[in-house]
VEXVOMI-692383 format. One record per residue (C-alpha): y negated, x, z negated; residue in one letter. Coordinates in steps of 0.2 Angstrom, whole numbers, always signed. Example, Ala and Ser with C-alpha at 12.3 -4.5 7.8 and 13.67 -1.06 7.14 Angstrom:
<kemars>
 north  east    up type
   +22   +62   -39    A
    +5   +68   -36    S
</kemars>
This chain:
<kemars>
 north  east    up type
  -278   -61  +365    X
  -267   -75  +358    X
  -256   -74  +372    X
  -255   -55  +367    X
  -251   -60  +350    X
  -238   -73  +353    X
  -228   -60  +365    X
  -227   -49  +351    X
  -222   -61  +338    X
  -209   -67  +351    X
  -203   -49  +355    X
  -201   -44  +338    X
  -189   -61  +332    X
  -178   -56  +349    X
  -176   -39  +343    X
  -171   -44  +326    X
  -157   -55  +333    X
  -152   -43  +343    X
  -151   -28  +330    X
  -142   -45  +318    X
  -130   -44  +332    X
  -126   -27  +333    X
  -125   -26  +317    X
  -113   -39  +316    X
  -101   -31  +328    X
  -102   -15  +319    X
   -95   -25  +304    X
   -84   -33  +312    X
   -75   -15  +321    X
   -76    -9  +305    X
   -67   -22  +295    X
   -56   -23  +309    X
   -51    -3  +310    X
   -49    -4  +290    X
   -35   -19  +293    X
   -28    -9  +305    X
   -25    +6  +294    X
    -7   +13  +296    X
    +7   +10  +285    X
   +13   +28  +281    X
    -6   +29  +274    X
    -2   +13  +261    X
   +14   +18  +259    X
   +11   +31  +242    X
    -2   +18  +236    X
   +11    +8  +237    X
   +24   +17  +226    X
   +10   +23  +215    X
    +9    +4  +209    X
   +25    +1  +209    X
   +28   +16  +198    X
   +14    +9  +185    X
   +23    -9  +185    X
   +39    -2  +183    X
   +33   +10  +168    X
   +24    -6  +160    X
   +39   -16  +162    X
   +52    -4  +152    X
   +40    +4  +138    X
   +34   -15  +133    X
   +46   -28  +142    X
   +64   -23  +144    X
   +76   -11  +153    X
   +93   -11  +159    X
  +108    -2  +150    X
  +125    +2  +156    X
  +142    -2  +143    X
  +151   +14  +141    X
  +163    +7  +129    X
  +177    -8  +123    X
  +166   -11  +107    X
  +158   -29  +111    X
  +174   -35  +120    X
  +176   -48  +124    X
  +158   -50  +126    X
  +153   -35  +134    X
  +164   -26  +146    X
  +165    -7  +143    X
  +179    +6  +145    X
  +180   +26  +149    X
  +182   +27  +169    X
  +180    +9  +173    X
  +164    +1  +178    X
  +154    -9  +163    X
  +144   -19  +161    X
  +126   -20  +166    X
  +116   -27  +154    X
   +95   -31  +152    X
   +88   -28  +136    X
   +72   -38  +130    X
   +60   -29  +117    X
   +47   -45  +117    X
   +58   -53  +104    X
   +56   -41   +91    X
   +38   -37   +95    X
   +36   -55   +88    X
   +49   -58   +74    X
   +63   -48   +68    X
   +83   -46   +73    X
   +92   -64   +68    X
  +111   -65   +63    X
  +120   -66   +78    X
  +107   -56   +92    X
  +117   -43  +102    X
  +107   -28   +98    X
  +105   -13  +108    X
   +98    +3   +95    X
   +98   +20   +94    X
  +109   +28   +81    X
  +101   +30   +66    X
  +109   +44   +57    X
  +117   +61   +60    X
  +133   +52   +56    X
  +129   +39   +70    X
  +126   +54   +82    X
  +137   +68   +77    X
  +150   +64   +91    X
  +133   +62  +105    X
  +131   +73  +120    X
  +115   +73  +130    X
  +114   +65  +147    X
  +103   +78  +153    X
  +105   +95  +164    X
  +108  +109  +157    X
   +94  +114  +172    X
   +76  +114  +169    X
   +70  +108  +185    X
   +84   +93  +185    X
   +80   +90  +167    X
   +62   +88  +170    X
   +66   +75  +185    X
   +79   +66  +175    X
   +65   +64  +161    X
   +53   +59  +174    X
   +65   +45  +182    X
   +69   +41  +163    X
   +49   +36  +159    X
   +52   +22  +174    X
   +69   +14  +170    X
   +79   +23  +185    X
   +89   +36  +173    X
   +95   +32  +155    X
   +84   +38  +141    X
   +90   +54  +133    X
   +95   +44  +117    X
  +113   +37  +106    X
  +109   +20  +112    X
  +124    +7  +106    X
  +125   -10  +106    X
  +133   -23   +92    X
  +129   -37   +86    X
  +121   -43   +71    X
  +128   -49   +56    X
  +118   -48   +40    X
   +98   -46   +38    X
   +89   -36   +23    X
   +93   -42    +7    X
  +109   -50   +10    X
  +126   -45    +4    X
  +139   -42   +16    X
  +157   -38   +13    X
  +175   -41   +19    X
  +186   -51   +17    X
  +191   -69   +11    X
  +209   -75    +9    X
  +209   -75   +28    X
  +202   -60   +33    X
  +186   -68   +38    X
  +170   -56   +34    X
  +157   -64   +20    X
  +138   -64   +19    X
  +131   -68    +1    X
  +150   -74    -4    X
  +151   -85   +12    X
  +163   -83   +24    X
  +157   -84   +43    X
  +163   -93   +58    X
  +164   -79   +72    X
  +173   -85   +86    X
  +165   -70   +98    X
  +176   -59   +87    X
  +193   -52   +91    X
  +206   -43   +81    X
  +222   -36   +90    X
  +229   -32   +73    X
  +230   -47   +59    X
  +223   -44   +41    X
  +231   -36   +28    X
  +227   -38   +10    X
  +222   -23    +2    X
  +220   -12   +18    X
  +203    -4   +21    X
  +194    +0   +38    X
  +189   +16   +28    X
  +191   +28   +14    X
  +180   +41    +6    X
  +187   +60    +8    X
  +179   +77    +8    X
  +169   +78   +21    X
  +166   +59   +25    X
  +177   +45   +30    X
  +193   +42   +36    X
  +196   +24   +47    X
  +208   +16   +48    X
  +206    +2   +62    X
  +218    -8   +58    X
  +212   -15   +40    X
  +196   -27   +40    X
  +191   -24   +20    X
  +176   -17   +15    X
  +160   -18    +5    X
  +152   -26    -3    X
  +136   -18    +4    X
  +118   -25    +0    X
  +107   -22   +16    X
   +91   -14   +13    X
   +75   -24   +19    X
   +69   -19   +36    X
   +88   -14   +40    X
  +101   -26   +48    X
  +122   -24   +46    X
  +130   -20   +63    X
  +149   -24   +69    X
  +156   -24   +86    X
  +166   -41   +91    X
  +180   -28   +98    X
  +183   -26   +78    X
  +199   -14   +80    X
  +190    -3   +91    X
  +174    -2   +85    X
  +164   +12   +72    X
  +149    -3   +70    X
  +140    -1   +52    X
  +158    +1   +41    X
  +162   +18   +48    X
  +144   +23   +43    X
  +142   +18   +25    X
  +143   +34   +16    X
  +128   +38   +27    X
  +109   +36   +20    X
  +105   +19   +25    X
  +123   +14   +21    X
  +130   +11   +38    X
  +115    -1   +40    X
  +102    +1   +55    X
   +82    +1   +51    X
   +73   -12   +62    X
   +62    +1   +69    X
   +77   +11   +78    X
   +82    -4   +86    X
   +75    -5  +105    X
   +79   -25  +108    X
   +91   -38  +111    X
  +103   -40  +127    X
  +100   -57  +135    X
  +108   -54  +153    X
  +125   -46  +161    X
  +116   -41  +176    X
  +129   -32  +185    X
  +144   -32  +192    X
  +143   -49  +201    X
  +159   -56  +194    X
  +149   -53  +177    X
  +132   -59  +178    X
  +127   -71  +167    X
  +117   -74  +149    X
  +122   -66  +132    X
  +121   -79  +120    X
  +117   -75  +102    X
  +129   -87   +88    X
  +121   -85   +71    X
  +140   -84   +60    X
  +130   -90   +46    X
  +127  -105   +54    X
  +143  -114   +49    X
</kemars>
């Protein structure tokens, strides 16, 4: 009867190893078939979290931007048919602290007289318009928005005007060192970049003087460094902000020429205050 018992006992812990091991190879086939899964079955898994990363990186990061125009030259290279600059915009700066004298801006015009000239980049066909939007959410197609780019040079409750004895633009009654700026027409006293007439303003690009204009907290003063060919804050002051641009509507600061090659390289920030 013990010998019975034994038998059975020893049965029984063969068995187990045995179903251990078969087990154990099931496992194994199985993990083996799921490494084995092909690639055009991973492939939308793929772009589906690629898509997510990209959508988190543009709404809370940065995006790219293209230069369409000669404003911000020399800094930024910009003009109709030619190709511009390519240039990544940060939005953590401002998520932390606000716009600094100096920070090349990138914002979205504030005003009607900002946007008055502004035609959307987007099809006049549903379908297209509805992809364009789509492509937009993820950085591949530029947002259906005025977006410019200048640079800034006073912050709210500073006073900002032009000019000094040598055409230089002031900030509280101090003149600043801007050696990023360029004029292709030399100052003349007396000659104002704009004058109020029925209907608005009428520039002219060749005179520097204007102001003075106290910037309203939470707003910052706006000019391009291309100063003869650009309508930066001074074409905008009989606007309701006063040509200035509300924090809020600005989407971040351009750290980076990423494109073309020959350009690629840092945008650096100089406070003109600084001097």
């Amino acid at each position: 009867m013990a010998d019975d018992i034994d038998s059975v006992r020893v049965s029984g812990a063969d068995g187990e190893r045995a179903g251990g091991a078969t087990l154990g190879r099931r496992r194994a086939r199985a993990k083996k078939q799921k490494k084995q899964r092909p690639f055009w079955q991973e492939l939308p898994i793929l772009i589906v979290i690629a898509a997510v990363i990209a959508a988190l990186v543009v709404t809370f990061i940065g995006r790219p931007y293209v230069i369409p125009s000669q404003s911000m030259e020399p800094t930024l290279h910009g003009c109709t048919g030619c190709t511009g600059d390519r240039i990544y915009v940060e939005k953590l700066s401002y998520d932390f602290g606000d716009p600094k004298p100096g920070d090349v801006v990138v914002f979205v015009g504030p005003s009607h007289s900002w946007n008055k000239a502004y035609r959307s980049n987007r099809s006049d066909n549903v379908v297209v318009r509805g992809v364009q939007n789509f492509f937009s959410f993820f950085g591949l197609v530029p947002p259906d928005e005025n977006d410019l780019v200048k640079r800034v040079i006073a912050t709210g409750g500073q006073t900002v005007q032009c000019c000094d004895a040598e055409g230089r633009v002031m900030v509280d009654g101090k003149a600043l060192d801007e050696p990023y700026a360029r004029y292709i027409a030399p100052y003349q006293q007396g000659l104002p970049y704009s004058v109020k007439i029925p209907g608005g303003l009428s520039i002219n690009p060749r005179g520097r003087e204007f102001g003075p204009v106290q910037v309203p907290e939470g707003n910052v003063w706006v000019m391009g460094d291309n100063r003869n060919e650009s309508a930066d804050s001074r074409a905008h002051v009989d606007d309701e902000f006063s040509g200035t641009v509300p924090v809020d509507d600005i989407r971040g600061k351009a750290v980076f020429k990423i494109w073309p090659p020959s350009r690629i390289g840092p945008i650096h920030g100089q406070d003109p205050q600084a001097n």
